[in-house]
PAVO-962544 format. One line per field, with one value per residue: residue number from 0; x, y, z of N, C-alpha, C in turn; residue in three letters. Coordinates in pm, 1 decimal. Layout:
<atoms>
resi <- NUM|...
nxx <- X|...
nyy <- Y|...
nzz <- Z|...
caxx <- X|...
cayy <- Y|...
cazz <- Z|...
cxx <- X|...
cyy <- Y|...
czz <- Z|...
resn <- ALA|...
</atoms>
This chain:
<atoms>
resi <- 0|1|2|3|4|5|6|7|8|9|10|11|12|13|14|15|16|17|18|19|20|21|22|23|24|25|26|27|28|29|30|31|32|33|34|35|36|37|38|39|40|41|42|43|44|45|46|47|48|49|50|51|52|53|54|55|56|57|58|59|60|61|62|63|64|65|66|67|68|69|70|71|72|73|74|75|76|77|78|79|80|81|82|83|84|85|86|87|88|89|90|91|92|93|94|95|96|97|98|99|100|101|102|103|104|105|106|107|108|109|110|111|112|113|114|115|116|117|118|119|120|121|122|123|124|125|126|127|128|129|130|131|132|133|134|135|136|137|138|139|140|141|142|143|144|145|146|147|148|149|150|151|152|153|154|155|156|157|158|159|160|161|162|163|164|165|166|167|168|169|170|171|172|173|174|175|176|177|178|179|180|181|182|183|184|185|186|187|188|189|190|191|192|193|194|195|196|197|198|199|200|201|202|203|204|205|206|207|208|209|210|211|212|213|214|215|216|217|218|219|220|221|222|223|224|225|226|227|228|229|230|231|232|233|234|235|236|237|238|239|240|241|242|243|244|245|246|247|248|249|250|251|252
nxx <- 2726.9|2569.4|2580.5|2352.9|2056.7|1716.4|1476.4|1205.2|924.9|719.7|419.1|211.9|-65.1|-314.6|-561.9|-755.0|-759.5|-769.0|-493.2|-386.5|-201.0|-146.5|-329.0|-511.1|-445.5|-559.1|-422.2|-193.3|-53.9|-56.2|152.2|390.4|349.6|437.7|699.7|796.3|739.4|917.5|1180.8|1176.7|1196.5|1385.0|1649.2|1942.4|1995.4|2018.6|1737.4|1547.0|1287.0|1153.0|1015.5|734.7|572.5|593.8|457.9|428.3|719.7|776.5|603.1|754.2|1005.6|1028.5|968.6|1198.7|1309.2|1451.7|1425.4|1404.7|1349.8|1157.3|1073.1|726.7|648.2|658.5|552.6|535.6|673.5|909.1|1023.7|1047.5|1213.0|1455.1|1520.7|1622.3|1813.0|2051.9|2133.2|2214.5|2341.0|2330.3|2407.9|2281.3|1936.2|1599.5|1288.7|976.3|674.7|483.5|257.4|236.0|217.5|269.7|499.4|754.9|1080.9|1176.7|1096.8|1218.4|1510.8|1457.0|1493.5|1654.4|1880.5|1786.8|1832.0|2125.5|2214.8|2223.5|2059.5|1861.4|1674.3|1424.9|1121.6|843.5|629.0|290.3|106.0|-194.6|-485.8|-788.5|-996.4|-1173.8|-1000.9|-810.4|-936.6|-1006.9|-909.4|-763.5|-593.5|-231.7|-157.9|149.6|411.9|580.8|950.8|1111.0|1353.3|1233.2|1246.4|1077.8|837.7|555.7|364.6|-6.8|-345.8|-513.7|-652.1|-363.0|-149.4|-407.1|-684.2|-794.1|-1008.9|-1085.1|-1338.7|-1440.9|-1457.4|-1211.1|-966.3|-779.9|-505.3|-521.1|-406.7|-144.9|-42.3|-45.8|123.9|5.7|39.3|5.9|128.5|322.5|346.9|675.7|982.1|1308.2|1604.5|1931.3|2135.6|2258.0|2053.3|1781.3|1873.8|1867.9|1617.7|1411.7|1466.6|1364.0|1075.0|730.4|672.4|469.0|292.2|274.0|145.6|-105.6|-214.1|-99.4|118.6|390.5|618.0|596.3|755.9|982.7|1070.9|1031.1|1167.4|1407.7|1481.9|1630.7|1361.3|1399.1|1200.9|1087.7|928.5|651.9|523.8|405.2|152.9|44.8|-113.2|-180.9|-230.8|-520.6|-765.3|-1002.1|-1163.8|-964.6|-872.5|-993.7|-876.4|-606.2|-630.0|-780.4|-622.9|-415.6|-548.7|-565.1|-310.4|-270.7|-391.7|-234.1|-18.5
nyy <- 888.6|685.0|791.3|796.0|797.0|639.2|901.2|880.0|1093.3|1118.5|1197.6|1260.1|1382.9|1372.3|1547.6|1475.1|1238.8|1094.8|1022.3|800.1|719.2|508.1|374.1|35.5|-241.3|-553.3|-602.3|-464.7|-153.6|105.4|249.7|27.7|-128.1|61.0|108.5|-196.9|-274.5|-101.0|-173.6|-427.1|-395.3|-235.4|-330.0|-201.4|27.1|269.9|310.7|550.1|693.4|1021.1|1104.3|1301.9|1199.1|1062.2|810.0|691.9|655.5|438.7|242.7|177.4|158.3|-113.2|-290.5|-284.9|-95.1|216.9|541.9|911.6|1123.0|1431.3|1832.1|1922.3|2104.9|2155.3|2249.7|2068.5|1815.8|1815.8|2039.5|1864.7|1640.4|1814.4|1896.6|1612.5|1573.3|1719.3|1592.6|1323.8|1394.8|1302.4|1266.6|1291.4|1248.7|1024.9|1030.8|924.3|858.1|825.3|730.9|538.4|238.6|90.8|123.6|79.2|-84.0|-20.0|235.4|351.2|328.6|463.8|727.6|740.6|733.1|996.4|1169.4|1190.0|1284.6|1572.9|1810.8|1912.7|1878.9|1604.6|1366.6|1186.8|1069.3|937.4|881.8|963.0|808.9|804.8|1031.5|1142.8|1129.2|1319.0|1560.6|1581.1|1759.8|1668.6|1552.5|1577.5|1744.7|1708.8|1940.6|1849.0|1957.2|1924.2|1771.6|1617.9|1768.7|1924.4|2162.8|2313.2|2245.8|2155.2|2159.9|2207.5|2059.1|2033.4|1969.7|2200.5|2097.6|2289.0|2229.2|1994.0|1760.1|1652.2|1399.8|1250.1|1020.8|744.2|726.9|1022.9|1148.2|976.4|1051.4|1308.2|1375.4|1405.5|1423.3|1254.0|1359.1|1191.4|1167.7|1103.7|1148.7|1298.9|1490.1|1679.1|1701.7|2013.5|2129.4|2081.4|2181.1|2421.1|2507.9|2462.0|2693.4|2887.4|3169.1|3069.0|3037.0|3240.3|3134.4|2893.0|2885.1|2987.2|2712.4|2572.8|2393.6|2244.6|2181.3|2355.7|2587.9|2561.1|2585.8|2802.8|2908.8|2875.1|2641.9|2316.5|2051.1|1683.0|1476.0|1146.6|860.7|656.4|352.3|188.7|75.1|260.6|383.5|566.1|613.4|827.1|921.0|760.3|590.2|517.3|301.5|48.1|38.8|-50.2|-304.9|-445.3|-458.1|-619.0|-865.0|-947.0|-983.6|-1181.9|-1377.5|-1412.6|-1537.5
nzz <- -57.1|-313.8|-700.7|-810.6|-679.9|-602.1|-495.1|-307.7|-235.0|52.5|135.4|472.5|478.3|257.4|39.2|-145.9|-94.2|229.1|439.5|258.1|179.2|400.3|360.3|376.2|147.1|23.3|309.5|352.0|358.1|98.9|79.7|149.4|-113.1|-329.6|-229.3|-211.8|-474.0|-618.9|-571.4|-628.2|-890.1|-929.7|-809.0|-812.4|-715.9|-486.5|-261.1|-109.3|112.9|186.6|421.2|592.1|851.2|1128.5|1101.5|872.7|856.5|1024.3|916.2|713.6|801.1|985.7|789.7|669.9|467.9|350.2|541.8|585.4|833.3|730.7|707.0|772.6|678.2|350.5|68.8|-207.0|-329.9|-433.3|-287.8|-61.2|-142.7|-211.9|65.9|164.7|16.3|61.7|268.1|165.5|-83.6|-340.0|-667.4|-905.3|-866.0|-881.3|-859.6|-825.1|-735.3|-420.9|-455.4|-653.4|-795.1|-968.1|-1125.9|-1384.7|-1432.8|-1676.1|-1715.3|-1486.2|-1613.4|-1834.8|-1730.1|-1560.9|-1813.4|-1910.4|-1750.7|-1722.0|-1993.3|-2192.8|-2017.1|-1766.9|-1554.2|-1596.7|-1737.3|-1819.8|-2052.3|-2216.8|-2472.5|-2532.1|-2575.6|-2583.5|-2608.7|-2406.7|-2185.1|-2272.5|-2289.3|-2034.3|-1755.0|-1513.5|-1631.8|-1713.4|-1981.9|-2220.7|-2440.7|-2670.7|-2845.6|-3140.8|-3016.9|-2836.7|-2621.9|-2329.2|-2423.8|-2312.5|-2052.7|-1964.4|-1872.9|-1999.1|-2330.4|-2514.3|-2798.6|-2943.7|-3113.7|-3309.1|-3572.0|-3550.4|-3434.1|-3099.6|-3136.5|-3138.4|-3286.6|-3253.6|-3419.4|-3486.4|-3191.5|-3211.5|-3506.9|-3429.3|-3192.9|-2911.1|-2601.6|-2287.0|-1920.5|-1708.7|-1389.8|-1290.4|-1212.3|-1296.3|-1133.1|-1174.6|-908.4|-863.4|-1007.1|-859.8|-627.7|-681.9|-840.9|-595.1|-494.9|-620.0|-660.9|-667.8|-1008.7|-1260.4|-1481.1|-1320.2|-1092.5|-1194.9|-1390.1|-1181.6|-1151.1|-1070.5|-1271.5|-1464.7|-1353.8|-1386.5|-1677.0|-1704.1|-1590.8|-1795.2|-1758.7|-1868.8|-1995.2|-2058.5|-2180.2|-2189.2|-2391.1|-2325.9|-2306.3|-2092.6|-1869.8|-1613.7|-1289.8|-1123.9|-762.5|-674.7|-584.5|-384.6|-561.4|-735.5|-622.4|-653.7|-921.5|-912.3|-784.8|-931.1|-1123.3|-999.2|-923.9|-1250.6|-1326.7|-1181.6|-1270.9|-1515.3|-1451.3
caxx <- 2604.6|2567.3|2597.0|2236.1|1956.2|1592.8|1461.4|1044.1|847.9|600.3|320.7|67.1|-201.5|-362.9|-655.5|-856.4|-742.7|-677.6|-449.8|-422.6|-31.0|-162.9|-468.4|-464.1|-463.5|-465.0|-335.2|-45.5|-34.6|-59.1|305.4|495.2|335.2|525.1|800.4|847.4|770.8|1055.2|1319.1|1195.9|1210.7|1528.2|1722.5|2096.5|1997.9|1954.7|1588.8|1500.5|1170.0|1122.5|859.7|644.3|523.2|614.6|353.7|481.7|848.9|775.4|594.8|902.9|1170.2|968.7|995.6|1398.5|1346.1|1538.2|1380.3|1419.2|1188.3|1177.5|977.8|612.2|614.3|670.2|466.5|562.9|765.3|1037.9|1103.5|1116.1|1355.6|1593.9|1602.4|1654.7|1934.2|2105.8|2230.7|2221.6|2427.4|2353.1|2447.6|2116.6|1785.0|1543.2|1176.2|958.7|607.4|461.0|108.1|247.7|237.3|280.9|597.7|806.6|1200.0|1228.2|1078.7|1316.8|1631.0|1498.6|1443.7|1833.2|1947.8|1795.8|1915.4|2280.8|2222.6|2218.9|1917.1|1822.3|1521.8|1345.7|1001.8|798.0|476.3|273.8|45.6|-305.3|-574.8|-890.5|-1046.5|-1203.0|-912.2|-747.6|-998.8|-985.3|-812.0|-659.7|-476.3|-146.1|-55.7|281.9|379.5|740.4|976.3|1197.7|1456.1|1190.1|1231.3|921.3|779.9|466.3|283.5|-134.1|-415.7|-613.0|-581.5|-294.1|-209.8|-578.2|-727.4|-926.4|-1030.2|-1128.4|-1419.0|-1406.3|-1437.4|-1111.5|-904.1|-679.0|-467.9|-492.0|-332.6|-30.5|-4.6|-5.5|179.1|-91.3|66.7|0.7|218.6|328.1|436.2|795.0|1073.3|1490.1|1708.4|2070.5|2161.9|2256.0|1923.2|1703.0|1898.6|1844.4|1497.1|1328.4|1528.8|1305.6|982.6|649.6|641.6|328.6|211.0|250.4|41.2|-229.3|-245.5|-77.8|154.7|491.1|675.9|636.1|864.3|1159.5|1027.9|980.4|1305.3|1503.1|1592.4|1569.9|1311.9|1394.4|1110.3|1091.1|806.3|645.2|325.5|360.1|69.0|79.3|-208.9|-166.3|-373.0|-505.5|-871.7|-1037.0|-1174.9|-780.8|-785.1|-1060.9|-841.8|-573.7|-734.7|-843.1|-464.0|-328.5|-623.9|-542.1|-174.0|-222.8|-465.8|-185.4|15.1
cayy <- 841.4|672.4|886.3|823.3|737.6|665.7|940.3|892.9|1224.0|1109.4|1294.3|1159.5|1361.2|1402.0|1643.7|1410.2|1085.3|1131.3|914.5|727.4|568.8|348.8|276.7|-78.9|-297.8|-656.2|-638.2|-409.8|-25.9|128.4|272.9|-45.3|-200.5|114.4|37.3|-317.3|-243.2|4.0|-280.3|-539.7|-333.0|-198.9|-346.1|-195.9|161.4|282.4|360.6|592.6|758.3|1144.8|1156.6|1383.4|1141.4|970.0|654.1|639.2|612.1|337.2|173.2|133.1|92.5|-195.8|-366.8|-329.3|13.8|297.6|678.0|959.8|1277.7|1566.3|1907.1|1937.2|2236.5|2179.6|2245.6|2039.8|1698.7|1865.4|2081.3|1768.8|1602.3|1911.5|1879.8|1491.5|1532.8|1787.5|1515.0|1272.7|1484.6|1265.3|1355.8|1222.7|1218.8|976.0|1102.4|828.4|956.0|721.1|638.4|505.7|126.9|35.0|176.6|-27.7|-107.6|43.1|367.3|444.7|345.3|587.4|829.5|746.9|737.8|1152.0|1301.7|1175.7|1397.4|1740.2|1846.0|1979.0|1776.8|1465.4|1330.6|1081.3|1093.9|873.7|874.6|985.5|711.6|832.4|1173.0|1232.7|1178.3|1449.5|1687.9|1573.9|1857.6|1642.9|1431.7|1678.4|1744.6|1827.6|1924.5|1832.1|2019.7|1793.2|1711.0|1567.0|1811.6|1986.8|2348.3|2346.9|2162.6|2216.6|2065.5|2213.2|1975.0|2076.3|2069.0|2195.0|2070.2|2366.4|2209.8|1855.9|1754.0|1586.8|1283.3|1211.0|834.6|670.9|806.9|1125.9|1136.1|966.3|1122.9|1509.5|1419.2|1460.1|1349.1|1304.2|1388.6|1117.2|1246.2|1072.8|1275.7|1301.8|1610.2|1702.6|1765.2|2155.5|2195.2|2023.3|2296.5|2591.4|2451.5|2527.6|2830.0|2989.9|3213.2|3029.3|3087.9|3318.3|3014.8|2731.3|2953.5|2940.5|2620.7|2464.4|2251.8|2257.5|2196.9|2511.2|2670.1|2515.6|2607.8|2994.7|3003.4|2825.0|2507.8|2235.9|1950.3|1604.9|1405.8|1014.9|829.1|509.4|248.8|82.7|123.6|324.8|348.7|685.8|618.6|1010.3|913.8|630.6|501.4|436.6|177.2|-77.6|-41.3|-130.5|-414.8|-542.6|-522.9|-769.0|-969.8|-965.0|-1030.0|-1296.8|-1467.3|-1440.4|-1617.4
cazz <- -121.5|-432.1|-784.3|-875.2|-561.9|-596.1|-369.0|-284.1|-127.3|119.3|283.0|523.3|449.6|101.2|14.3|-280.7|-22.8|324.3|475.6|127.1|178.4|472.6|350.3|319.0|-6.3|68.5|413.4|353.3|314.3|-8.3|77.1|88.9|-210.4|-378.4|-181.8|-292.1|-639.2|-669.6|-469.8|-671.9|-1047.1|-947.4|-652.8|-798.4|-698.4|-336.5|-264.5|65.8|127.2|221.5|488.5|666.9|956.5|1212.9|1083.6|740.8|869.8|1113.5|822.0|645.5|916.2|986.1|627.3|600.9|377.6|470.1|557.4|626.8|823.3|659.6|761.3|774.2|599.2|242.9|-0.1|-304.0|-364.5|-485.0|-163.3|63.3|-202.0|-176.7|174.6|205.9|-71.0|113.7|345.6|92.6|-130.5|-470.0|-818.6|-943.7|-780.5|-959.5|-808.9|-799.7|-649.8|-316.9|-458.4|-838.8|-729.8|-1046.6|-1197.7|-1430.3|-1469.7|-1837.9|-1734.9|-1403.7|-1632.0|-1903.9|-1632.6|-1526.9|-1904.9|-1975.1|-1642.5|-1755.8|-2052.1|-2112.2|-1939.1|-1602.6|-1498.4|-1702.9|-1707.4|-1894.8|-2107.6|-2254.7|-2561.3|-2504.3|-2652.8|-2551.3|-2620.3|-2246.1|-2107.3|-2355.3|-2260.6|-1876.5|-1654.7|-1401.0|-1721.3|-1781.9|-2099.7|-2259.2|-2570.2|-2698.8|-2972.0|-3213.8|-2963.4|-2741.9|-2479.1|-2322.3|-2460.8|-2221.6|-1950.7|-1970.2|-1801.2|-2130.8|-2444.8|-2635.9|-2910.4|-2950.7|-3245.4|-3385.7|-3732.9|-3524.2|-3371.5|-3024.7|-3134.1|-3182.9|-3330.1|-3185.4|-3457.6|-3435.3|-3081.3|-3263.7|-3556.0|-3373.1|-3071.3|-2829.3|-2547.6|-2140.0|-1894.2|-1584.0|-1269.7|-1254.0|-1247.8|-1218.5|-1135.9|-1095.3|-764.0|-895.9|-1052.2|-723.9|-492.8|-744.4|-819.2|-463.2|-402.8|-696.8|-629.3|-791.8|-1155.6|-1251.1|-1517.9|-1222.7|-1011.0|-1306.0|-1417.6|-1014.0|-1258.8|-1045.1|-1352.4|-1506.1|-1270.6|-1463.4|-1778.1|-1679.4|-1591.7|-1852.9|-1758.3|-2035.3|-1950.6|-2142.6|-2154.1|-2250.1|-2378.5|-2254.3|-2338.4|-1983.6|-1761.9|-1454.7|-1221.1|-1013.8|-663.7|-646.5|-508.6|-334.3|-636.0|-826.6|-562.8|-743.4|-1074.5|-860.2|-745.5|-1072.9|-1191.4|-930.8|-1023.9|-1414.2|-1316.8|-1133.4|-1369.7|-1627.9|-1417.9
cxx <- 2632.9|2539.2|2422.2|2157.8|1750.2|1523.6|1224.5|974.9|718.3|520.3|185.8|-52.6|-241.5|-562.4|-770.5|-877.0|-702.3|-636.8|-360.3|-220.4|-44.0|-305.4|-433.1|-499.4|-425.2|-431.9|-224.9|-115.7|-3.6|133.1|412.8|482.3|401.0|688.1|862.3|855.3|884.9|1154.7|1271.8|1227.8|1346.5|1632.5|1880.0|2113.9|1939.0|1793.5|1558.9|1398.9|1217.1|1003.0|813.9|594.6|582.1|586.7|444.1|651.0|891.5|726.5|689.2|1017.2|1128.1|963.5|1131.1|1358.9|1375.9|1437.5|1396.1|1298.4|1226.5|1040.6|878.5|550.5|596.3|572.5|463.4|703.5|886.5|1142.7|1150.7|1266.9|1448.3|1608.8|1666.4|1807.1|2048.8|2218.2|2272.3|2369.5|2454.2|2385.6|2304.2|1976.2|1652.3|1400.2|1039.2|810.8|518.6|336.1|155.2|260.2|293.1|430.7|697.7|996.8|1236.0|1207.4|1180.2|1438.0|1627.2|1478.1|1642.0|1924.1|1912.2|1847.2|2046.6|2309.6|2224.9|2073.9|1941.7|1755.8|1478.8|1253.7|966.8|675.1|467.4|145.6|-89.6|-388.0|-721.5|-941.2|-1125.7|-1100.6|-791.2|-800.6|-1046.8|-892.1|-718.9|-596.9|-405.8|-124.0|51.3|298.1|560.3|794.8|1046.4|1280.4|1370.3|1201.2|1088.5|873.6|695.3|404.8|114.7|-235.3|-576.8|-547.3|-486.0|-208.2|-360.8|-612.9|-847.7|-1009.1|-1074.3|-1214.3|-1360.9|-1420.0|-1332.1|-1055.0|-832.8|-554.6|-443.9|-411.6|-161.1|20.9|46.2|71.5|97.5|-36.7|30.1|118.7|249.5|403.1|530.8|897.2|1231.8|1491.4|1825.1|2043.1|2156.2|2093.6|1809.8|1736.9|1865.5|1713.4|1386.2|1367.9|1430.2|1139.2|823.9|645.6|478.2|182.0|216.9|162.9|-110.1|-240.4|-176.6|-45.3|330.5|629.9|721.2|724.1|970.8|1122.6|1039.6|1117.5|1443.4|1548.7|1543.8|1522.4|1348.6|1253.4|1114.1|947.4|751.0|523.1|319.7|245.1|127.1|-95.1|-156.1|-279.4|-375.1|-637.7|-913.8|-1033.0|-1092.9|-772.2|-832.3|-976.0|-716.6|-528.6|-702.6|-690.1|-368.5|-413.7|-583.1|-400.0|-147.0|-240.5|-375.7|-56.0|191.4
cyy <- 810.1|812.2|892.9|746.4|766.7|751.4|983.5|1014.9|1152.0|1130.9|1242.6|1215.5|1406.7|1444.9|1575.5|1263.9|1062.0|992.6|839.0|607.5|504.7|319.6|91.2|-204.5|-441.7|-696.5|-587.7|-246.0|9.6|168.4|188.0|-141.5|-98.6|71.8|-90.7|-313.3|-207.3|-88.9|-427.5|-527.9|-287.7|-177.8|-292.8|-46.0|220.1|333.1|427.4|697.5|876.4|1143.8|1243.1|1360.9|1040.7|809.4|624.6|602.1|513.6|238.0|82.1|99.0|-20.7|-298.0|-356.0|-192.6|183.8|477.5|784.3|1083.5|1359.7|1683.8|1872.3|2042.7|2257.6|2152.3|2137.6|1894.6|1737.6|1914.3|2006.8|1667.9|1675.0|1896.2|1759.3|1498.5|1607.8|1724.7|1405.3|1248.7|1373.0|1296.3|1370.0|1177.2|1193.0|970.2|998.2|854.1|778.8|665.4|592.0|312.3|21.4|70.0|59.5|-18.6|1.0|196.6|417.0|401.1|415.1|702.6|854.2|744.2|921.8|1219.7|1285.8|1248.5|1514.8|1833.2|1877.7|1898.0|1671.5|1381.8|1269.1|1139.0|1006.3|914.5|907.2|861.4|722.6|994.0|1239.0|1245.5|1330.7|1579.1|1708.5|1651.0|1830.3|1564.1|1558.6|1669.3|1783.5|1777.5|1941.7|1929.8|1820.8|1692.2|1650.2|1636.2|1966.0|2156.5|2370.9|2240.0|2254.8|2143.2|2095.3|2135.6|2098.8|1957.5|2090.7|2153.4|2108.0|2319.6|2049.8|1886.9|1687.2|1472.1|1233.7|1034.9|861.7|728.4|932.2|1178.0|1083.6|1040.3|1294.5|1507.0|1476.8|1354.5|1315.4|1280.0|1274.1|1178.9|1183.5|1147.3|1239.5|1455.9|1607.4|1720.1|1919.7|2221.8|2190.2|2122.6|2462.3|2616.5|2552.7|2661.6|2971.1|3033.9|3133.4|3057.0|3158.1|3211.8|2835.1|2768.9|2939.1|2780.5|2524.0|2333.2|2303.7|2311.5|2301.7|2567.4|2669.2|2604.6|2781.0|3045.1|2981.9|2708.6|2433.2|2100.4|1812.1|1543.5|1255.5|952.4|704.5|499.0|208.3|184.6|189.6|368.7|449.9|686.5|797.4|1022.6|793.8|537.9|403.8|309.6|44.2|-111.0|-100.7|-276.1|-512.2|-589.9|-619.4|-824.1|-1035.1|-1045.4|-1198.9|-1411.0|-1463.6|-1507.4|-1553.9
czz <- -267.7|-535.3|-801.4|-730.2|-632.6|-462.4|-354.2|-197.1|-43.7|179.7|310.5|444.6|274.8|72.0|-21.0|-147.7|103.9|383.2|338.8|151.5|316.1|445.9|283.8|218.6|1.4|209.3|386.7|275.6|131.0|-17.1|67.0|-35.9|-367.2|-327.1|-241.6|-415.5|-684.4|-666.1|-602.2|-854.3|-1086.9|-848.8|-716.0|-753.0|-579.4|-305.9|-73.2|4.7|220.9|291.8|591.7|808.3|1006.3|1162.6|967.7|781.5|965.7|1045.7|695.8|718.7|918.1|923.3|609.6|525.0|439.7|418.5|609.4|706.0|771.0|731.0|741.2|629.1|428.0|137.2|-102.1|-294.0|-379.8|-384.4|-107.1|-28.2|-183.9|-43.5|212.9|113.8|-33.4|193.2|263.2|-15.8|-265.3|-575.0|-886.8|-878.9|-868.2|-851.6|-893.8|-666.6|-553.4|-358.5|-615.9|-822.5|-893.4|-1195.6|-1205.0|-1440.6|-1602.8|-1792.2|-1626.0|-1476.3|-1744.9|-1868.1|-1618.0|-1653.7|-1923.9|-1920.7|-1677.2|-1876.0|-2071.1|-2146.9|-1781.9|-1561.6|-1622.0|-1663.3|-1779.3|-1957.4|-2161.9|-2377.5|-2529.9|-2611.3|-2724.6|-2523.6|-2457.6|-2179.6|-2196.7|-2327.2|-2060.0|-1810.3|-1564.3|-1518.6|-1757.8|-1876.6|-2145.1|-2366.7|-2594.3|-2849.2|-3019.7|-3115.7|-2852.8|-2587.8|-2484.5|-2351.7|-2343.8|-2160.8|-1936.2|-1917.2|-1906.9|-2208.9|-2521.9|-2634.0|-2938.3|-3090.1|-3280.4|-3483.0|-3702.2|-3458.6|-3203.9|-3021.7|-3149.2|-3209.5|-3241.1|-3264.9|-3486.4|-3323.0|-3128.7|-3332.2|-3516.0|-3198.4|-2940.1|-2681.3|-2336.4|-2004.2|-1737.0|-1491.5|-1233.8|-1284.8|-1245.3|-1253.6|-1142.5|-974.4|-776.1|-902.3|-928.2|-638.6|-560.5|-760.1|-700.4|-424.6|-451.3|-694.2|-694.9|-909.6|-1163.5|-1347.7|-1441.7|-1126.9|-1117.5|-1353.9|-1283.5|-1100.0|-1175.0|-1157.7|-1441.2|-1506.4|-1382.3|-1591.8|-1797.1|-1669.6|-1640.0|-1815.3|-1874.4|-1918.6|-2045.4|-2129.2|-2259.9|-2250.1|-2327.6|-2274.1|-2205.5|-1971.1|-1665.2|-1463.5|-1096.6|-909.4|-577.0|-589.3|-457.1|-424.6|-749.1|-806.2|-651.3|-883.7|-1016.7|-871.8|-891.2|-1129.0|-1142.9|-932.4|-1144.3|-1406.4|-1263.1|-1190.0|-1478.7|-1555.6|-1344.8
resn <- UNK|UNK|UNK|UNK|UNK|UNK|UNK|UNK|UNK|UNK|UNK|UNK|UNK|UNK|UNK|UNK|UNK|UNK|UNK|UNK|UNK|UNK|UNK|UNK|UNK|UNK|UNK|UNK|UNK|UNK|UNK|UNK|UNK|UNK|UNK|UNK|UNK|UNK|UNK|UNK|UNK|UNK|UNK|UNK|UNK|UNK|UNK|UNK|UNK|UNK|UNK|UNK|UNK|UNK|UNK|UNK|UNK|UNK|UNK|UNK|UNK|UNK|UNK|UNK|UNK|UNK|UNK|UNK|UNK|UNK|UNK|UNK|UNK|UNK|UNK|UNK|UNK|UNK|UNK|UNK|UNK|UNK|UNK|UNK|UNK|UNK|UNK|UNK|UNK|UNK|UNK|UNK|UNK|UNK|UNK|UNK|UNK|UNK|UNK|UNK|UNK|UNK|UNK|UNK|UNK|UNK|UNK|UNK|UNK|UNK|UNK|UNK|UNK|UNK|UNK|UNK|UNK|UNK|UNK|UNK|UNK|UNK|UNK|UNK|UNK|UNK|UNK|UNK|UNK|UNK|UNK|UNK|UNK|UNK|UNK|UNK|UNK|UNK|UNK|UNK|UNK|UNK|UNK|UNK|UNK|UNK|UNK|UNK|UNK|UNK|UNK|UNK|UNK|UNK|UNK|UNK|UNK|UNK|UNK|UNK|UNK|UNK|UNK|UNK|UNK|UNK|UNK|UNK|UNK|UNK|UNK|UNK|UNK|UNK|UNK|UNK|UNK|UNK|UNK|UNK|UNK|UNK|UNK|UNK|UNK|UNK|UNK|UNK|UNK|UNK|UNK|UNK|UNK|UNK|UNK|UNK|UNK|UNK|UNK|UNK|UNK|UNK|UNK|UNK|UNK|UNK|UNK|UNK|UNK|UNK|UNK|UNK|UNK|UNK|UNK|UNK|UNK|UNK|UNK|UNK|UNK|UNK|UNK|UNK|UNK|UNK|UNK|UNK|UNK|UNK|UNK|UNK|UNK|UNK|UNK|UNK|UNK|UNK|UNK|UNK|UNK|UNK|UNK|UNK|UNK|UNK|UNK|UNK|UNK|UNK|UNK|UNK|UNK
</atoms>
């Protein structure tokens, strides 16, 4: 297997969205319009899906993109990556989540530029703008030291800004590093098999922020920043903005 693989977790059912990676968008599953995205942003790097179901891996055989099954059982993205990489047996596992339809080139090769550093795991964030979403629970936050790698993951605003109102600028969010957290990821191979082997952390159990884990038990997170858009489909209603964005796109030609 290649040194570095795009490896996708896919599970049929979803809690907030059931079904949600064949619901269909267009005339085509929400799953291969990730799919193509990925192949067409960054065809020099192998791309195979981790899935759960039967449907979703007939969805993709189907299209030319390659998959694998993986158990039922696993709780967490991460697990079914450790097992798919097992056979795999990559150096680099660039994590790449099945409802992100909108993920760009720049961000999976500064995803594949931090894991080649020295770090354990590496994730993205992006700038917060807007004060509800700062104080919104499902928007993660993380809060970086100097070297840009991550101190904490919170689904409360931090940094809190005791001495501010909630109205917050647009500046503000810049100036203090207020940042939110995107669910794309890379590992080592080492770290991905040591990773799952380790018991929940007691603050990923409280705040049900996977990431943690690492954090609890020393690994170093890099994290890189990024203006693109992304458009995480996590309830029905994601799909209309969607929508609107291959609208906008198309109207710009």
């Amino acid at each position: 297997m290649a040194e570095t693989v795009i490896l996708v977790p896919a599970r049929l059912e979803s809690t907030r969205f059931p079904q949600k990676l064949l619901h269909q968008i267009r005339g085509k599953p929400l799953l291969l319009h990730v799919a193509e995205r990925i192949q067409k942003e960054v065809p020099e790097y192998p791309l195979v899906f981790a899935v759960d179901d039967r449907s979703l891996y007939e969805v993709l055989e189907r299209d030319g993109f390659s998959a694998m099954m993986t158990a039922t059982h696993h709780e967490s993205g991460s697990d079914r990556l450790a097992e798919a990489n097992e056979e795999l047996n990559a150096d680099f596992v660039i994590n790449v989540q099945a409802d992100e339809p909108l993920i760009t080139r720049k961000q999976i090769l500064e995803l594949v530029r931090l894991i080649s550093g020295d770090c354990d795991m590496a994730t993205l964030a992006t700038p917060f703008s807007k004060h509800e979403d700062f104080y919104n629970p499902n928007q993660v936050k993380v809060v970086l030291d100097r070297n840009d790698q991550a101190l904490y993951f919170s689904r409360s605003p931090i940094p809190y800004p005791r001495d501010t109102p909630k109205a917050l600028s647009e500046n503000w969010f810049v100036d203090n590093r207020a940042y939110r957290h995107l669910g794309l990821y890379a590992y080592t191979r080492e770290f991905l098999k040591e990773f799952t082997q380790l018991p929940p952390g007691d603050l990923e159990q409280i705040e049900k922020l996977e990431q943690l884990r690492a954090l609890e038990n020393g690994y170093i997170i890099s994290v890189g920043l990024t203006e693109e858009p992304t458009i995480g489909i996590d309830v029905p209603e994601d799909i209309a903005l969607y929508e609107a964005h291959l609208v906008a796109a198309e109207a710009r030609g």
